[in-house]
C-alpha positions as CSV (number, residue, x, y, z in Angstrom):
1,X,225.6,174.1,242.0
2,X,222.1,176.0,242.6
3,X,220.9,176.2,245.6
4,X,217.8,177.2,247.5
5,X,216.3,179.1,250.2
6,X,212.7,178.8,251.0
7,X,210.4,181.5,253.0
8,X,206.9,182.7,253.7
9,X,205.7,179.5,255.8
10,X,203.7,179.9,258.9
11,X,200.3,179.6,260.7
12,X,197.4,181.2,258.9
13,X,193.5,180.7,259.8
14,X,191.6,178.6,257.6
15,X,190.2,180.5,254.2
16,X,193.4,183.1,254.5
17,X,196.6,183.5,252.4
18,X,200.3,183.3,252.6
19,X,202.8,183.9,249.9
20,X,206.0,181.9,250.0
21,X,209.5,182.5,248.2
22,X,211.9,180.9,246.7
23,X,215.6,182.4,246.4
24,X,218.1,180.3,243.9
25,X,221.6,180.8,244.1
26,X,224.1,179.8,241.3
27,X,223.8,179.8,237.7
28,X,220.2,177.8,236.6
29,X,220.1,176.2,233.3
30,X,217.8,176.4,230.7
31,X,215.6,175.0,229.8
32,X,214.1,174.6,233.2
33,X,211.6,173.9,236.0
34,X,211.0,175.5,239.0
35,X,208.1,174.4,241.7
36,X,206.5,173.1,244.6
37,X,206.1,170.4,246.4
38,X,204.6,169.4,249.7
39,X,204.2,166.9,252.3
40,X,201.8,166.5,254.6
41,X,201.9,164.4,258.3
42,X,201.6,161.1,257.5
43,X,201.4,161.6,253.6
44,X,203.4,160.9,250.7
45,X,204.9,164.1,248.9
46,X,203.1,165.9,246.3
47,X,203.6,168.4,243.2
48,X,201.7,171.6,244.0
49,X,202.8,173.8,241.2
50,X,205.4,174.2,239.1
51,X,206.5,177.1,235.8
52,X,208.7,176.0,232.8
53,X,211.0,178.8,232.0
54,X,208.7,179.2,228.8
55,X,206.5,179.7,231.7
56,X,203.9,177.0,231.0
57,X,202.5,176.2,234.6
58,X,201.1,173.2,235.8
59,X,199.1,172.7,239.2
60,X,197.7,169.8,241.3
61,X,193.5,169.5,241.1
62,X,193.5,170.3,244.8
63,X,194.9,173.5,244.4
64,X,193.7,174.6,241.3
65,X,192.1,178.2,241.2
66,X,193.3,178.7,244.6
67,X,197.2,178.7,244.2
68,X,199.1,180.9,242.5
69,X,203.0,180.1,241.0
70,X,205.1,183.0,239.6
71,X,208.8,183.5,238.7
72,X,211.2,186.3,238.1
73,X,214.2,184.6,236.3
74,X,216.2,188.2,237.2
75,X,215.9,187.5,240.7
76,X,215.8,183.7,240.2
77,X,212.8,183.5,242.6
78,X,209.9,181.4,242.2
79,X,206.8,182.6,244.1
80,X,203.5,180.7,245.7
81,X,200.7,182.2,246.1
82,X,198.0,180.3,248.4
83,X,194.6,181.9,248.5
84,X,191.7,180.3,250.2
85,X,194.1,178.0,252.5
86,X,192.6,174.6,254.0
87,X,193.6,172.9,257.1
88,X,194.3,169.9,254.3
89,X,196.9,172.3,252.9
90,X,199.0,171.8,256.1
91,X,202.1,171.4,255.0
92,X,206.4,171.3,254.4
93,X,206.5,173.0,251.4
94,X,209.5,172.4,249.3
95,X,210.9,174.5,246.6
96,X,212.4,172.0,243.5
97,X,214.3,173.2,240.0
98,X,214.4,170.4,237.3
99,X,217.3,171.7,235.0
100,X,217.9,169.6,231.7
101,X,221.3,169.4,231.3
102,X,223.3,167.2,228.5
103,X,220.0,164.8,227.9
104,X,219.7,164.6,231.9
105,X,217.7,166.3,234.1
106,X,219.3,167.4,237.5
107,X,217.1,167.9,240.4
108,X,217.7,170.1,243.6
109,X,215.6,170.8,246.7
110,X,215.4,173.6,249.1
111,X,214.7,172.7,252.9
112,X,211.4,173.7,252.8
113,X,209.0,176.1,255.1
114,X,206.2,174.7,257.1
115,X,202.6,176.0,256.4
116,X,200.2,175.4,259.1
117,X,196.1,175.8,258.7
118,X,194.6,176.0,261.7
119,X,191.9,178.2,263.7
């Protein structure tokens, strides 16, 4: 069973930049997805970014050209980068694999790390 350990959260002015971490232990399979997901106060949770282990990335139009989303299958970690942070980016932000197992897809969730934007 894979599980996951998120880091990297915390407060950060408006217009700066964190870099969150994902550490996966167990045995992933392939083929696979690995990404992001937040939610907001008061809001419904959202896909931010995710990578295919072919590595084909796929981001949300809010955070396009501004967000970053990298992996390093030997260290199974999976790494956001956030650049030009918004107070609307306030977030829990939740590390998510997707492995495709047998014709099913299994789905597990890290805790998550808060990100706050705020001067």
């Amino acid at each position: 069973q894979v599980q996951l350990v998120e880091s990297g959260g915390g407060l950060v002015q408006p217009g700066g930049s964190l870099r969150l971490s994902c550490v996966a232990s167990g045995s992933i399979s392939a083929p696979n997805t690995i990404g992001w997901s937040r939610q907001g106060p008061g809001k419904q949770r959202e896909l931010v970014a995710s990578i295919t282990s072919e590595s084909n990335r796929n981001y949300a139009d809010s955070v396009k050209g501004r967000f970053a989303i990298f992996r390093d299958n030997a260290k199974k970690t999976v790494f956001l980068e956030m650049n030009g942070l918004k107070p609307e980016d306030t977030a829990t932000y939740f590390c998510y694999v997707q492995e495709y197992i047998y014709g099913t897809y299994r789905d597990t969730w890290g805790q998550g790390t808060q990100v706050t934007v705020s001067s």
